[in-house]
C-alpha positions as CSV (number, residue, x, y, z in Angstrom):
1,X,8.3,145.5,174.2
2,X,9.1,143.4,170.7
3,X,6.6,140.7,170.1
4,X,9.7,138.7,168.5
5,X,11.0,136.3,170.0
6,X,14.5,136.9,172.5
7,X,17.5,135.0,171.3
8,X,17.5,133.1,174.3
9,X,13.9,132.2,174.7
10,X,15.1,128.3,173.1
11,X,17.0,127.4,175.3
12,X,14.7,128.1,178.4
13,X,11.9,126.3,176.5
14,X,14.0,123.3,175.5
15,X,15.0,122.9,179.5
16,X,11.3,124.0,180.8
17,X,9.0,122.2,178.2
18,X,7.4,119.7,180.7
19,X,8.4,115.4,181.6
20,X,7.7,114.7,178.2
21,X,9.1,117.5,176.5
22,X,12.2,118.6,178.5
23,X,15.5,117.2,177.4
24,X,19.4,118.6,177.9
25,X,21.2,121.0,176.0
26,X,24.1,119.6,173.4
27,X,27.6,120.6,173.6
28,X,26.8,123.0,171.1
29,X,23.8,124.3,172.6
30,X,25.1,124.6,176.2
31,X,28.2,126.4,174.1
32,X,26.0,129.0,172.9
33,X,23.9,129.6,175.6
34,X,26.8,130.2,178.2
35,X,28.3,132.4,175.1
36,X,25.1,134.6,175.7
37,X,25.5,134.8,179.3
38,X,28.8,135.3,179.0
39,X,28.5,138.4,176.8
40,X,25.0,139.9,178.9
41,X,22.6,139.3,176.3
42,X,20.6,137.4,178.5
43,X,17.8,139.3,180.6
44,X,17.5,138.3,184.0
45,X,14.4,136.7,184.2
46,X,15.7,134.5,182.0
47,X,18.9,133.9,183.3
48,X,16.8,133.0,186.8
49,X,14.6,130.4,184.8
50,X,17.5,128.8,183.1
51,X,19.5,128.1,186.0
52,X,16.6,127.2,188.2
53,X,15.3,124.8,186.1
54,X,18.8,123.2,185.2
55,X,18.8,123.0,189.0
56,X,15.9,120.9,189.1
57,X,16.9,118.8,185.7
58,X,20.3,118.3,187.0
59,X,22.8,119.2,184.6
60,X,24.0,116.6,182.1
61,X,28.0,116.2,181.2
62,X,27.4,117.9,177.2
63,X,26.1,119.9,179.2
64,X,28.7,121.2,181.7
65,X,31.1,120.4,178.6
66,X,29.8,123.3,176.6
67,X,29.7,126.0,179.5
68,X,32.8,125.4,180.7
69,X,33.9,125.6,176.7
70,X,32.3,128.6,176.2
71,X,33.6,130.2,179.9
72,X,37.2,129.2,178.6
73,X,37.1,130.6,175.3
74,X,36.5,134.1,177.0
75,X,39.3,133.8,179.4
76,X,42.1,135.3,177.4
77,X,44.9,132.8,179.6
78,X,48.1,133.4,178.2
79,X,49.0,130.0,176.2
80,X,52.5,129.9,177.4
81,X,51.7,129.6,180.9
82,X,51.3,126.1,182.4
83,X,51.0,123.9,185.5
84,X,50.8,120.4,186.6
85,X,48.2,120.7,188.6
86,X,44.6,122.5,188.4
87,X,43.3,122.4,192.2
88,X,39.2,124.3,192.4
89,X,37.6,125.1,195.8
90,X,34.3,126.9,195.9
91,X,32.7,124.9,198.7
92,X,34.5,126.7,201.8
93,X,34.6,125.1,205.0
94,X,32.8,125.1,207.9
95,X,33.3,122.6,210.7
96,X,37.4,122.2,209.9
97,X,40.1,124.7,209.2
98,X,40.9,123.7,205.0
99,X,43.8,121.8,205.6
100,X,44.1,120.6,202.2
101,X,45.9,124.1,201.5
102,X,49.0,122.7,203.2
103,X,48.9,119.4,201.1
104,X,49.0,121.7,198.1
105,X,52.1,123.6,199.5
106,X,54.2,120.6,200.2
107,X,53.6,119.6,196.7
108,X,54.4,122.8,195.0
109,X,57.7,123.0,197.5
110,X,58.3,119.5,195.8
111,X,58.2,121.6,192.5
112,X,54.1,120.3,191.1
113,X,53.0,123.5,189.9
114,X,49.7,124.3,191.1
115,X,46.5,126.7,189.6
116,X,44.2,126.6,192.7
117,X,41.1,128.8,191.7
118,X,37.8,129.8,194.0
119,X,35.1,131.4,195.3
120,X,34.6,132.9,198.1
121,X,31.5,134.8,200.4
122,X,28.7,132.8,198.7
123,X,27.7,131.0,201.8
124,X,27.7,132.8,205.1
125,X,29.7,131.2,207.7
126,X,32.3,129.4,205.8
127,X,36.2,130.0,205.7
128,X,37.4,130.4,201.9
129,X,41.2,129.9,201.1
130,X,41.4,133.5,199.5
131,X,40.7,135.0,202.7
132,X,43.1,132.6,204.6
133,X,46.0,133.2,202.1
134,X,47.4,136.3,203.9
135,X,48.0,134.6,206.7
136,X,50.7,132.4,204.7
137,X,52.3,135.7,202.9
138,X,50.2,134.7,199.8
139,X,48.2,136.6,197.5
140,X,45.1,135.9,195.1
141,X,46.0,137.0,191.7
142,X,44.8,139.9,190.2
143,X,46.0,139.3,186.6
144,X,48.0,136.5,184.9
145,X,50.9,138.1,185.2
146,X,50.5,137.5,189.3
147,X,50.0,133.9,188.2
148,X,53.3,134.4,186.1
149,X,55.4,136.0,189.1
150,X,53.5,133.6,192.0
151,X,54.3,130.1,190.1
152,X,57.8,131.1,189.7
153,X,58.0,132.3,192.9
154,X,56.6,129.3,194.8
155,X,55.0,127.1,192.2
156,X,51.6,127.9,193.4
157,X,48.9,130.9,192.7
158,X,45.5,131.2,193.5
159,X,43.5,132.4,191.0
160,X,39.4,134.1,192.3
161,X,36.9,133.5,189.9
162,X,36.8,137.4,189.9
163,X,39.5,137.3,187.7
164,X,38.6,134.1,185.4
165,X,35.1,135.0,185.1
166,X,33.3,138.3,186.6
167,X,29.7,136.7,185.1
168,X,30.1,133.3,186.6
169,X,31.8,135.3,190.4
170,X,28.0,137.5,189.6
171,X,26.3,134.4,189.6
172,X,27.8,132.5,192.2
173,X,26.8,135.3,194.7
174,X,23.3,134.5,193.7
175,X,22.8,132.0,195.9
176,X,21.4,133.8,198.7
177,X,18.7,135.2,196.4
178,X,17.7,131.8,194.3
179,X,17.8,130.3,197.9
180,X,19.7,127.6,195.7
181,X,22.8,126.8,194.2
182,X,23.3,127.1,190.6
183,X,24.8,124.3,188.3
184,X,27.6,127.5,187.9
185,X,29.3,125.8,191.4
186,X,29.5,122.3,189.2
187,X,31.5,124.3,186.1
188,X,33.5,126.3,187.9
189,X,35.1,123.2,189.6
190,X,35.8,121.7,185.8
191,X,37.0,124.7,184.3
192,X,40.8,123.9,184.4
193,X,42.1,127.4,183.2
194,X,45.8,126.4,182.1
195,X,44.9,123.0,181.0
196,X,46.7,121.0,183.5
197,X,47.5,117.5,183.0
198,X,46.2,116.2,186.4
199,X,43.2,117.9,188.0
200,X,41.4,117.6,191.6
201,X,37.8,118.9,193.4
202,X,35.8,118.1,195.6
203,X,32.1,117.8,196.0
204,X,29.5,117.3,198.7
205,X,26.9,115.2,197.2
206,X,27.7,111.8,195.9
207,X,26.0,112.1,192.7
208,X,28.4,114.7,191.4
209,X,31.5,112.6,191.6
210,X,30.8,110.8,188.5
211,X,29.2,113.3,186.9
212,X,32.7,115.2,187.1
213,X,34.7,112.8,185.8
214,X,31.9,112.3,182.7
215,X,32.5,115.8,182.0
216,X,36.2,116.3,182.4
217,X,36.6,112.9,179.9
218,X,34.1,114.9,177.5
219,X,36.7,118.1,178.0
220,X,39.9,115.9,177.1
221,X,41.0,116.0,181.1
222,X,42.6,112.2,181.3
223,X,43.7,112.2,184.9
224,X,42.2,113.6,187.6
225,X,40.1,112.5,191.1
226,X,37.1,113.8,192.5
227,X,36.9,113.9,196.3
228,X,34.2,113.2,198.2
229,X,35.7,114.9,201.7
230,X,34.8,117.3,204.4
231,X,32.3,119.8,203.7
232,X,32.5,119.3,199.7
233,X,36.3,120.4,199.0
234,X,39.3,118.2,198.1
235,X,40.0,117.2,201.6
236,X,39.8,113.9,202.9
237,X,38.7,112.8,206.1
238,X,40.8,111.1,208.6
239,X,38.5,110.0,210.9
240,X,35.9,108.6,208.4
241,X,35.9,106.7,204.9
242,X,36.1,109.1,201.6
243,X,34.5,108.1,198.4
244,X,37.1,109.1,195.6
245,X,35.9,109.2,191.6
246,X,39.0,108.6,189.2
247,X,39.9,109.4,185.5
248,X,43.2,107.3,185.0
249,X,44.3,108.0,181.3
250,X,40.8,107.9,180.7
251,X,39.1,105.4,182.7
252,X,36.4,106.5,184.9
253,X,36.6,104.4,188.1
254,X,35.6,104.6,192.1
255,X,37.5,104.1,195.4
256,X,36.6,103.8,199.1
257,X,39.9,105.9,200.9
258,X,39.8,104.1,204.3
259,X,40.2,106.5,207.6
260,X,43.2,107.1,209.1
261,X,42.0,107.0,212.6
262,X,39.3,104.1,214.0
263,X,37.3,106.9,216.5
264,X,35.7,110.0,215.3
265,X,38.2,113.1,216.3
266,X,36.3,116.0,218.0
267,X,35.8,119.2,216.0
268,X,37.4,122.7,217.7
269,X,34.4,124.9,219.3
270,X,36.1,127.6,217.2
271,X,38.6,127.9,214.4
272,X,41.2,130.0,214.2
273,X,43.0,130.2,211.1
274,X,46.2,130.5,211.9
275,X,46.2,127.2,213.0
276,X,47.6,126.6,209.3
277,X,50.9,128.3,209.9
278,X,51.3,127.1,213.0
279,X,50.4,123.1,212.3
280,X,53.0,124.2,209.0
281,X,55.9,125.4,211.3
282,X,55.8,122.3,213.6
283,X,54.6,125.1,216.6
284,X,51.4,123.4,217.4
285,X,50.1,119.2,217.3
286,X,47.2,118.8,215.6
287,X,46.1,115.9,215.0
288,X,43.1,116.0,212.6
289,X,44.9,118.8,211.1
290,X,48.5,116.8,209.9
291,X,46.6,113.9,209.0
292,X,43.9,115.7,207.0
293,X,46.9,117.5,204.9
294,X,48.8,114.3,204.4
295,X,46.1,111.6,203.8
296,X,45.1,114.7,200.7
297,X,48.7,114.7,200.0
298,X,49.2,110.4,199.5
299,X,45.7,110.9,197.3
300,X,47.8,113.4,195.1
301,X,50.6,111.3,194.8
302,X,48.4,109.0,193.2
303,X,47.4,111.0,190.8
304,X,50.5,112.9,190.0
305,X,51.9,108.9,189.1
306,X,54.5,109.6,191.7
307,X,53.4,106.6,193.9
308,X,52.1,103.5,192.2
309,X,50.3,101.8,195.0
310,X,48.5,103.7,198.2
311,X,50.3,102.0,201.0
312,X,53.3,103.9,199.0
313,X,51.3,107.0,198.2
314,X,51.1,107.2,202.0
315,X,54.8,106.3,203.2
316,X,55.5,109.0,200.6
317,X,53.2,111.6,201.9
318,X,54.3,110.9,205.3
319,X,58.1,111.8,204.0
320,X,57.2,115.0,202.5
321,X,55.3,116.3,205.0
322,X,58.6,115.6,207.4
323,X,60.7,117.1,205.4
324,X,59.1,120.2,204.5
325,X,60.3,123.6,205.0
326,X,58.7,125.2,208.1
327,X,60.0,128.0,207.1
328,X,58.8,128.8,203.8
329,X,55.5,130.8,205.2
């Protein structure tokens, strides 16, 4: 073994040099060490120590900034390709069926083009939208020319992050081996692959809200909402208050969403997926489940502009999810 020092080594000592002597990465710095990951010249031990102790630092929004610049520079997206809307989920759900999906598929039959892009498997016992995606006659894409064919197909495509980023999917499914997750489940949510105007996540914890919105203003991402929903993905909840962080050209500001209903709904003893298609053909009521899509639906009207008020947003969201065609899926 070389007595020199690894190339790496810095940027685990700047993170792990004590209270007095730890500080965050730069831009720059988070750049180049996500450009080292990226491109496997980091060992694993320190790969473990990095992201562990970012864990326990928090990450910072220069931070973020530079991974997700450094994860973007290696994606190779074709620069012709675009959307209107860049849609992550890497939380899965557990307790509800991910009704949000349908919000996004009344929008796209509106003709928003949407980039949704995920994880899935990470957490044992959660329901992931690539697995559910058959059940509609969708795909995930393999390549960006499925992202080509899918949005001009439907205006939608779901993109793995197997396909954006085999390191950062690697990663992800270290969760069950840190016993922790990685500051990798923050950037993937902020990476906005085609550079949509108007972006949307979710997160579980309350802290992160802001911190999103910090980071996508540091990215150049002017418009875009961070919801605080069911079980950490961009879904809001009906039956209870959701806390929602805004960029509005810019501006970095909070909102309360109020619930839909006054009692708490009760949760399904099981869930079965297709649920989804039937709630989307009009075959089954579900109550949680129609207002879970279209409350998600009003707060994307209000971010796509195309409602200038929220009693609106919701009178709108209401319409659309009338009209829409039951029998697309």
């Amino acid at each position: 073994m070389s007595d020199q020092e690894h190339p790496f080594a810095p940027f685990v000592r700047i993170l792990g040099k004590g209270k007095k002597g730890t500080r965050s990465l730069s831009v720059d710095e988070a750049r180049d060490a996500m450009s080292m990951i990226l491109a496997g010249e980091v060992r694993p031990e320190q790969l473990g120590a990095f992201l562990m102790l970012l864990r326990v630092k928090e990450e910072s929004p220069q931070e973020l900034a530079g991974f997700a610049e450094a994860v973007r520079a290696r994606m190779s997206a074709p620069t012709a390709l675009s959307v209107g809307l860049d849609w992550s989920t890497y939380a899965g759900k557990k307790n509800r069926l991910p009704w949000f999906l349908l919000s996004a598929l009344v929008l796209a039959g509106e003709g928003v083009r949407i980039l949704m892009h995920g994880a899935r498997g990470h957490t044992p016992g959660r329901l992931y939208i690539e697995d559910l995606l058959p059940r509609l006659g969708l795909r995930a894409a393999a390549s960006w020319l499925d992202v080509e064919l899918d949005l001009a197909r439907q205006n939608f495509s779901f993109v793995p992050i197997t396909m954006l980023s085999p390191v950062l999917a690697e990663i992800i499914n270290l969760r069950p081996i840190l016993g922790l997750r990685s500051p990798v489940h923050t950037l993937c949510r902020l990476l906005n692959p085609l550079d949509a105007p108007y972006r949307v996540d979710g997160v579980f914890h309350p802290a992160y809200g802001p911190l999103h919105q910090q980071t996508a203003a540091l990215l150049g991402h002017a418009n875009s909402v961070t919801i605080r929903g069911d079980g950490g993905e961009a879904e809001i909840k009906p039956d209870g208050e959701s806390s929602l962080q805004w960029l509005r050209q810019g501006e970095y500001c909070d909102q309360v969403w109020p619930r839909r209903f006054e009692r708490r709904l009760i949760k399904e003893e099981a869930l079965d997926p297709q649920d989804l298609l039937r709630l989307w053909r009009g075959e089954i009521q579900h109550e949680y489940g129609e207002a879970a899509a279209v409350e998600t639906l009003a707060i994307c009207l209000r971010l796509l502009a195309k409602a200038d008020t929220d009693a609106k947003a919701r009178e709108q969201a209401d319409a659309l999810w009338a009209g829409r065609d039951r029998q697309a899926f």
